[in-house]
Legacy VTK file of the C-alpha trace (Angstrom):
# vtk DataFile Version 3.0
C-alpha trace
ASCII
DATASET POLYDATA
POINTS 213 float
0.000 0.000 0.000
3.214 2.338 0.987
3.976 2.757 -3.044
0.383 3.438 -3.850
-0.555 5.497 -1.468
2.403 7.620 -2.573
1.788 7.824 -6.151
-2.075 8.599 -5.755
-0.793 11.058 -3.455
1.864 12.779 -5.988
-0.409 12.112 -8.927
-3.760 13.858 -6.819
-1.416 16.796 -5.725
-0.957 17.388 -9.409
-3.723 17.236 -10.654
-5.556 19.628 -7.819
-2.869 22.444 -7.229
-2.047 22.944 -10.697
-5.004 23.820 -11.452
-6.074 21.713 -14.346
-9.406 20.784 -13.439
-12.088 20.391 -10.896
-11.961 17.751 -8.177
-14.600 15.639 -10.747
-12.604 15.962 -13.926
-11.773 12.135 -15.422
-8.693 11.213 -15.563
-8.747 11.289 -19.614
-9.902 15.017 -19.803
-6.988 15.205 -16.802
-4.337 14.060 -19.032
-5.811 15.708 -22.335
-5.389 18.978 -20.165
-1.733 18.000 -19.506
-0.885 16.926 -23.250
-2.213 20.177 -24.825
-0.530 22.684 -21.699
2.920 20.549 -21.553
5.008 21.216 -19.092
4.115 25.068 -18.348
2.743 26.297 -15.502
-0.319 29.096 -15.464
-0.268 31.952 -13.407
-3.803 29.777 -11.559
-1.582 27.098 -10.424
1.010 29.278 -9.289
-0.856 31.221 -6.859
-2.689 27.625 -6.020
1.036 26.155 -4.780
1.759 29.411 -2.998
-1.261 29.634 -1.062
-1.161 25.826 -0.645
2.676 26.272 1.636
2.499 24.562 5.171
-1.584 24.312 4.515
-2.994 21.282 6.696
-6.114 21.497 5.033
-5.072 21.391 1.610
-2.376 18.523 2.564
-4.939 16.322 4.252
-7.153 16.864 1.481
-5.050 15.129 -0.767
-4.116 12.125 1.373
-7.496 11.494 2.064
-8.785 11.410 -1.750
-5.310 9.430 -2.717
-5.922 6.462 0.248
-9.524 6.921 -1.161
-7.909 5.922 -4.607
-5.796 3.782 -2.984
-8.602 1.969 -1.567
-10.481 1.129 -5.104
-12.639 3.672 -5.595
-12.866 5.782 -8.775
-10.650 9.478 -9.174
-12.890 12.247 -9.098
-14.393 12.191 -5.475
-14.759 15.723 -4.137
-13.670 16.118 -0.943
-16.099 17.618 1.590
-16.010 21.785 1.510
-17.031 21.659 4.948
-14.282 19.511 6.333
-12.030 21.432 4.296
-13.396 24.644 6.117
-13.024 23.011 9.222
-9.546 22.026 8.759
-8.304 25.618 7.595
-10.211 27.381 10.690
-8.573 24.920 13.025
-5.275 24.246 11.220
-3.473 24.434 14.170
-4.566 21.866 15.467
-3.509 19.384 12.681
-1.236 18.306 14.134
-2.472 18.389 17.754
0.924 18.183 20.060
1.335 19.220 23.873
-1.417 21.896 24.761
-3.164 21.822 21.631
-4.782 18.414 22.445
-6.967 19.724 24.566
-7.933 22.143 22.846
-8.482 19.628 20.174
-10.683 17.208 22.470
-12.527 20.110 23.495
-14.223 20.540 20.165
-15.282 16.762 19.862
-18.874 16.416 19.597
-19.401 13.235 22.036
-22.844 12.268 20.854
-21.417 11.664 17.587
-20.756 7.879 17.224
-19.749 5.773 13.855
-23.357 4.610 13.745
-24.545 8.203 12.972
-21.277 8.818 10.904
-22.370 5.914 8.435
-26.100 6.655 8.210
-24.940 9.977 7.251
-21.723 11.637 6.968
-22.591 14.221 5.338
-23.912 15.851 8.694
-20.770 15.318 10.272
-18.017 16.710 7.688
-17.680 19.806 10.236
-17.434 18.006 13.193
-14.228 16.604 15.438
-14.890 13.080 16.813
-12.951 10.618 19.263
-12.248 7.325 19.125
-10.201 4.329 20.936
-8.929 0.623 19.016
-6.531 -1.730 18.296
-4.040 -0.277 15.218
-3.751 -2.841 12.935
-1.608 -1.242 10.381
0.355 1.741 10.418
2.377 3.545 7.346
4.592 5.956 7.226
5.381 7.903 4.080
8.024 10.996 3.478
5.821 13.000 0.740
8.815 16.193 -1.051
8.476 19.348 -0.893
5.130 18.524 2.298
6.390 16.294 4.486
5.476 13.222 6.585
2.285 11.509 6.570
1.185 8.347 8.416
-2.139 6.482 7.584
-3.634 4.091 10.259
-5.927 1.300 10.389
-7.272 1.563 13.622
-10.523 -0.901 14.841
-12.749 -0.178 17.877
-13.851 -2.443 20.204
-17.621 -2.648 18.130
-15.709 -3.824 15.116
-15.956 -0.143 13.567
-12.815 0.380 11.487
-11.059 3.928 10.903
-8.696 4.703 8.157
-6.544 8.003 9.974
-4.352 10.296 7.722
-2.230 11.870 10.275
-0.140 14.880 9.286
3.438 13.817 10.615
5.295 11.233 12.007
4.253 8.960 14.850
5.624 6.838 17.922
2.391 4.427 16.836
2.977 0.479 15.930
0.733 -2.473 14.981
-1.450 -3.682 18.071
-0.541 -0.850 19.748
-4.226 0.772 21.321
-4.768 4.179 20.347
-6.952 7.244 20.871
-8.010 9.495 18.231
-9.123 12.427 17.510
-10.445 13.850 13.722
-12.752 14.847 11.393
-14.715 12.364 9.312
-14.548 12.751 5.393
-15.386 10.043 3.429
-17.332 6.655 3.531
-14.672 4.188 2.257
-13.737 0.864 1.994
-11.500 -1.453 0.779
-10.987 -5.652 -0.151
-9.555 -8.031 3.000
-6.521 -9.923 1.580
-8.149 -13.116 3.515
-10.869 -12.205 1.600
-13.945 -10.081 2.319
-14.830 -6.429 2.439
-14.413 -4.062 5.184
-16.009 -0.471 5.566
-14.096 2.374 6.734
-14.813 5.867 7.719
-11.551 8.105 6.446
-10.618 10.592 9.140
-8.496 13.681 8.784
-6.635 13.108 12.254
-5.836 15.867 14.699
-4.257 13.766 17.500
-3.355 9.983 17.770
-1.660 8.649 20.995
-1.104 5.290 22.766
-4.176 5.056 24.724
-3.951 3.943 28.637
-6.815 1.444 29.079
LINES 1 214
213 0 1 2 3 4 5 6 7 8 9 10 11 12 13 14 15 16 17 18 19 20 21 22 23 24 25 26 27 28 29 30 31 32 33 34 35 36 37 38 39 40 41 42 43 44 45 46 47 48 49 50 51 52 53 54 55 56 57 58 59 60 61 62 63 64 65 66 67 68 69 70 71 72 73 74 75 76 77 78 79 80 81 82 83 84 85 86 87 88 89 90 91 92 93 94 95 96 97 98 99 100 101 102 103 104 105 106 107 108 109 110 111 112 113 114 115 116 117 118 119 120 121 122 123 124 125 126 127 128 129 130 131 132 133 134 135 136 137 138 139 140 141 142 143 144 145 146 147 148 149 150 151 152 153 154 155 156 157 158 159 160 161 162 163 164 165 166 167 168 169 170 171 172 173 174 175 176 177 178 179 180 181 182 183 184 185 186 187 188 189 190 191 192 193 194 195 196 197 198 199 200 201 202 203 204 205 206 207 208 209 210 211 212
């Protein structure tokens, strides 16, 4: 998944901070846009990479619709306005390190549970939730010019699995138990290699840590 994951991630970037379409262009009008521009760069994507510098919400962004990809689904998925607005009011807190966890934690809604999440996300894009499971895979990727991301499996003690897109590196390993904090995004999903499907709520993380119980 590590090579993947990267190369949806590069290949994503591209294609949303150049500027040469909208989040639900195809990937053939994506690369017909590419072959007749070549290699030069408009003014649109210029200003789009400068505002984009040390941006959590535009970095998250594109993890989450790359592991989307990643995951099997199709290129084109939008990814929520209102999580995006969320992230960029609250950037600071993604990451969430030291004081800004509780600060974090204070803005979880705790009536919000997966059940509600899957019945309809869509009321929930804007909202910070918390969690607790068993990690059951971790990666950690070094993405030029942003950074480094880690993406966790994480599953609850209901069964309810979480993929996280963390913004930075983490002290996290496989079976470790976690708590979480984040914003949900998008309903995905992905094959079992024992065979099998599992759903999976993608959350934009703000804090992941080793959780005491």
């Amino acid at each position: 998944m590590r090579v993947s994951f990267y190369y949806a991630f590069i290949l994503v970037a591209f294609i949303l901070v150049t500027g040469c379409g909208s989040n639900n262009s195809s990937t053939s009008s994506v690369f017909s846009n590419l072959a007749t521009q070549g290699s030069s760069s408009t003014s649109e994507g210029t200003e789009a990479i400068a505002e984009s510098e040390n941006n959590a919400a535009t970095y998250l962004s594109l993890a989450v619709l790359a592991l989307h990809e990643v995951n099997g689904f199709e290129a084109g998925e939008e990814f929520p306005p209102e999580s995006k607005a969320f992230l960029a009011k609250h950037a600071h807190l993604f990451p969430a390190t030291g004081d800004k966890v509780k600060e974090a934690q204070q803005l979880v809604d705790q009536n919000v549970q997966p059940k509600h999440i899957n019945k309809n996300i869509s009321k929930y894009h804007a909202s910070m939730i918390q969690d607790k499971g068993t990690v059951l895979s971790i990666e950690e990727e070094e993405i030029p010019e942003i950074g480094t991301f880690s993406v966790l499996h994480v599953v609850n003690d209901e069964e309810d699995s979480y993929q996280v897109v963390y913004l930075g590196a983490l002290d996290i390993y496989e079976d470790d138990t976690v708590e979480f904090v984040g914003v949900p995004t998008l309903l995905s999903g992905f094959d079992n290699v024992s065979g099998g499907y599992t759903n999976s709520i993608i959350i934009a993380g703000s804090y992941v840590g080793k959780s005491a119980n």
